[in-house]
N, C-alpha and C positions, 0 to 999 in steps of 0.2 A: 394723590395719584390714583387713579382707575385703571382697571386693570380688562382686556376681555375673558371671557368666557365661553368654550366651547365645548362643547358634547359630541364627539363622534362614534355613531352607533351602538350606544349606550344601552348593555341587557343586564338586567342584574334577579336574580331571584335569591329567598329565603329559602335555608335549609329545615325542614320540619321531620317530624317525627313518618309522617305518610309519604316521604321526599319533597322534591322542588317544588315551592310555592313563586311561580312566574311574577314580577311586580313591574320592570320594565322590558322592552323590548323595541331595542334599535332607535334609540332616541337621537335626531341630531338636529341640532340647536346652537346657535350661534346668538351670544351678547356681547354688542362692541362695550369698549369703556365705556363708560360714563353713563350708560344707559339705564335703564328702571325697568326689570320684566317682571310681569306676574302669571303664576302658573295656577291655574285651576283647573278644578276635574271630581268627579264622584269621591265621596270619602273611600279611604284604602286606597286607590289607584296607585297609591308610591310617590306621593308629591313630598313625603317627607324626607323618605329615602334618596330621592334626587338631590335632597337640601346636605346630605351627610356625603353624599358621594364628591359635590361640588369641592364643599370644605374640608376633603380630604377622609375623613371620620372612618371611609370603608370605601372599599376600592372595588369596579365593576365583573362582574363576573366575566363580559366582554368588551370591547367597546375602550374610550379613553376618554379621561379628561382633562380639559387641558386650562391652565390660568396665566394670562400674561406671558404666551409664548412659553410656557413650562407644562409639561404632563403633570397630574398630580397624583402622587404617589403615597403620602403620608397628610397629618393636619399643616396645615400653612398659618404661618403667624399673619399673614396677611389679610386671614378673612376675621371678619367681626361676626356675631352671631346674636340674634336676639330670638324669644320665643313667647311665646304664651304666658306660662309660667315665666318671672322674671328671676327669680333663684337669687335675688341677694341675700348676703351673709346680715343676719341679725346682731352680731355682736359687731359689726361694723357701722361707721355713721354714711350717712350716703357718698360724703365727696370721698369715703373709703372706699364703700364698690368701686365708685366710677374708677377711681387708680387703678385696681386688682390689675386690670391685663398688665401696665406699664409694671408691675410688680414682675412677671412671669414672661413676659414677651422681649427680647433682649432689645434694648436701645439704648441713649448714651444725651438721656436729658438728664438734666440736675433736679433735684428734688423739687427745687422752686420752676422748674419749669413745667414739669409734671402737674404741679396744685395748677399751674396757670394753666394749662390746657384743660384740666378738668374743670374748674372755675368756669372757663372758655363754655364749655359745650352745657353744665349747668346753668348758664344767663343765657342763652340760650332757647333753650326748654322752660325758660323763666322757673328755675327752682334753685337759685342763688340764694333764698333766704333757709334752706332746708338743708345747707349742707351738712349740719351736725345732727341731725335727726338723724333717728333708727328706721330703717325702713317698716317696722307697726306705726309708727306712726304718721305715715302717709298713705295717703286713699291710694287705691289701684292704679290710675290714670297718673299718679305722680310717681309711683314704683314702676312703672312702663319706660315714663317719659327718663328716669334714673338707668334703668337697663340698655336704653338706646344710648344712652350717654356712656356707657360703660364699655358697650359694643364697637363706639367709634372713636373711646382715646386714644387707641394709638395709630391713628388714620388708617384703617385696612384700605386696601383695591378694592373689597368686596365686602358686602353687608349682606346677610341671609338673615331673612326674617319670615322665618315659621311661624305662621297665624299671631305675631306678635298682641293684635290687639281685639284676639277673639271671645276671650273671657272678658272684657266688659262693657259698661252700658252702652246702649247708642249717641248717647251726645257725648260721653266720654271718648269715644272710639273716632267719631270724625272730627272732636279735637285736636286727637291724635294724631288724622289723617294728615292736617294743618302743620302741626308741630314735624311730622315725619317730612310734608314739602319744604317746612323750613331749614330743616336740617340736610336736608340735600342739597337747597341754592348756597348753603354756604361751605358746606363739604365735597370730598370728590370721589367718590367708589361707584362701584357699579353694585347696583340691586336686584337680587332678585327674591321674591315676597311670594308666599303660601299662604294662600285663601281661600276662603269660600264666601265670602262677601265678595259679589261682581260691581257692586257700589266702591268699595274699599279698591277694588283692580282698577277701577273706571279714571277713581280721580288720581290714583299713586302713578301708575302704569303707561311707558311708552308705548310696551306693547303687550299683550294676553295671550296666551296659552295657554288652550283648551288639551287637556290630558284623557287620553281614551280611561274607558275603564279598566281592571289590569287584565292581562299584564299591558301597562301604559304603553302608549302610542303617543306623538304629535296629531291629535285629530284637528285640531285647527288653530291658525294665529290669525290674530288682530292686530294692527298697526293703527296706535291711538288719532283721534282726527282731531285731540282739541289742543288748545293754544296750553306751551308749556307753564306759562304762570297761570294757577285756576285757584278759583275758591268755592267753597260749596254750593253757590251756588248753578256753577256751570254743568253738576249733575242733572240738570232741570231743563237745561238746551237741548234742542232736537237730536245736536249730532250725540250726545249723552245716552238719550232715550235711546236712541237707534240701538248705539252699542249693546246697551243694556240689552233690549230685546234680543239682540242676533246671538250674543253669550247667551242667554237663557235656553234659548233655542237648541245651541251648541250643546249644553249642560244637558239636556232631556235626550239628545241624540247618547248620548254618553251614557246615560242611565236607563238606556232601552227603551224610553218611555212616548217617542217621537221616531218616525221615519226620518232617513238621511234627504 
């Protein structure tokens, strides 16, 4: 189950030693279920802080938000999270991460149901033969692919994935992108992804979200133009390139570096 997403007029600033450091301002934004947005914008803008606000993590200075018809006011067991760093426990085997939320999140599977769903989303990500490994002993791209497994056992509405796959290589990473489309044809949340790969937005993303510099604004969205099954190589079709171009464009407006 998917849940929407919406932001109304969303301000939020950090408290500093010199006062209020501005990060957003008057953000409003609308994601139906089941959709895929990705937000980009100049580093700092506050595309991380939008990611904690969503998931409950810290509440807006102004503004509301709101998940699946409910205001969010504290963390929701609803959302999944993934990040960069993927943070699994070392003294766990991997089909251990992936449990942990079912461990802490209340539900009312049986044990053997629980290994089956984790099992589930592990064959998946094709890392059924690594379930008793330690996570040192799997490369990067496999500790990713583990975290995103971990993020969606216990079906959230919503997936936040903060620059999940920005720490590594390039063929690792659009692996990834592949492994991340597959795991959404067979699951149901709504996503929304931080990045700074417009390659990474291009091929994940229904739609894009250019974020002013801060304090953050909506400077501009993109409503994706390509067919929802893709593979890499439809980054290379015109309507791809286009996009690509007009984000970049966006991105320089952003960063001063370009007239509007």
């Amino acid at each position: 189950m998917s849940a929407e997403i919406e932001l109304r007029a969303v301000t939020h600033a950090y408290r500093t030693e010199t006062g209020p450091l501005p990060v957003l301002r008057h953000l409003d934004v609308k994601m139906p279920p089941g959709s895929f947005t990705a937000f980009v914008g100049p580093s700092g803008c506050g595309k991380s802080t939008l990611t904690k606000l969503i998931a409950g993590l810290m509440r807006p200075d102004e503004g509301q938000v709101w998940l699946g018809g409910q205001m969010v006011r504290a963390p929701r067991a609803t959302v999944g999270m993934a990040f960069q760093n993927p943070v699994l426990l070392e003294w766990r085997s991997i089909l251990s991460n992936v449990l942990l939320p079912l461990e802490i999140v209340p539900n009312t599977l049986s044990r053997a149901a629980r290994l089956d769903r984790a099992r589930e989303l592990l064959a998946l990500v094709g890392l059924s033969e690594f379930e008793e490994k330690r996570p040192s002993e799997l490369s990067g791209g496999m500790r990713q692919r583990a975290s995103l497994c971990r993020a969606l056992v216990h079906r959230p509405e919503v997936l936040i994935l903060d620059e999940p796959f920005g720490a590594l290589d390039a063929f690792t990473r659009e692996d990834l992108w592949q492994t991340m489309a597959r795991l959404r044809a067979e699951e149901r949340f709504t996503a929304v992804l931080i990045t700074h790969d417009l390659r990474e937005s291009v091929f994940l993303a229904d739609e894009i979200v250019v974020m002013s510099a801060r304090p953050a604004t909506i400077q501009y969205r993109m409503a994706s133009r390509l067919p929802a099954a893709r593979d890499l190589d439809i980054l290379y079709t015109p309507e791809a390139v286009e996009m690509l171009a007009t984000l970049r464009r966006q991105i320089q407006i952003a960063q001063g570096r370009d007239a509007a």
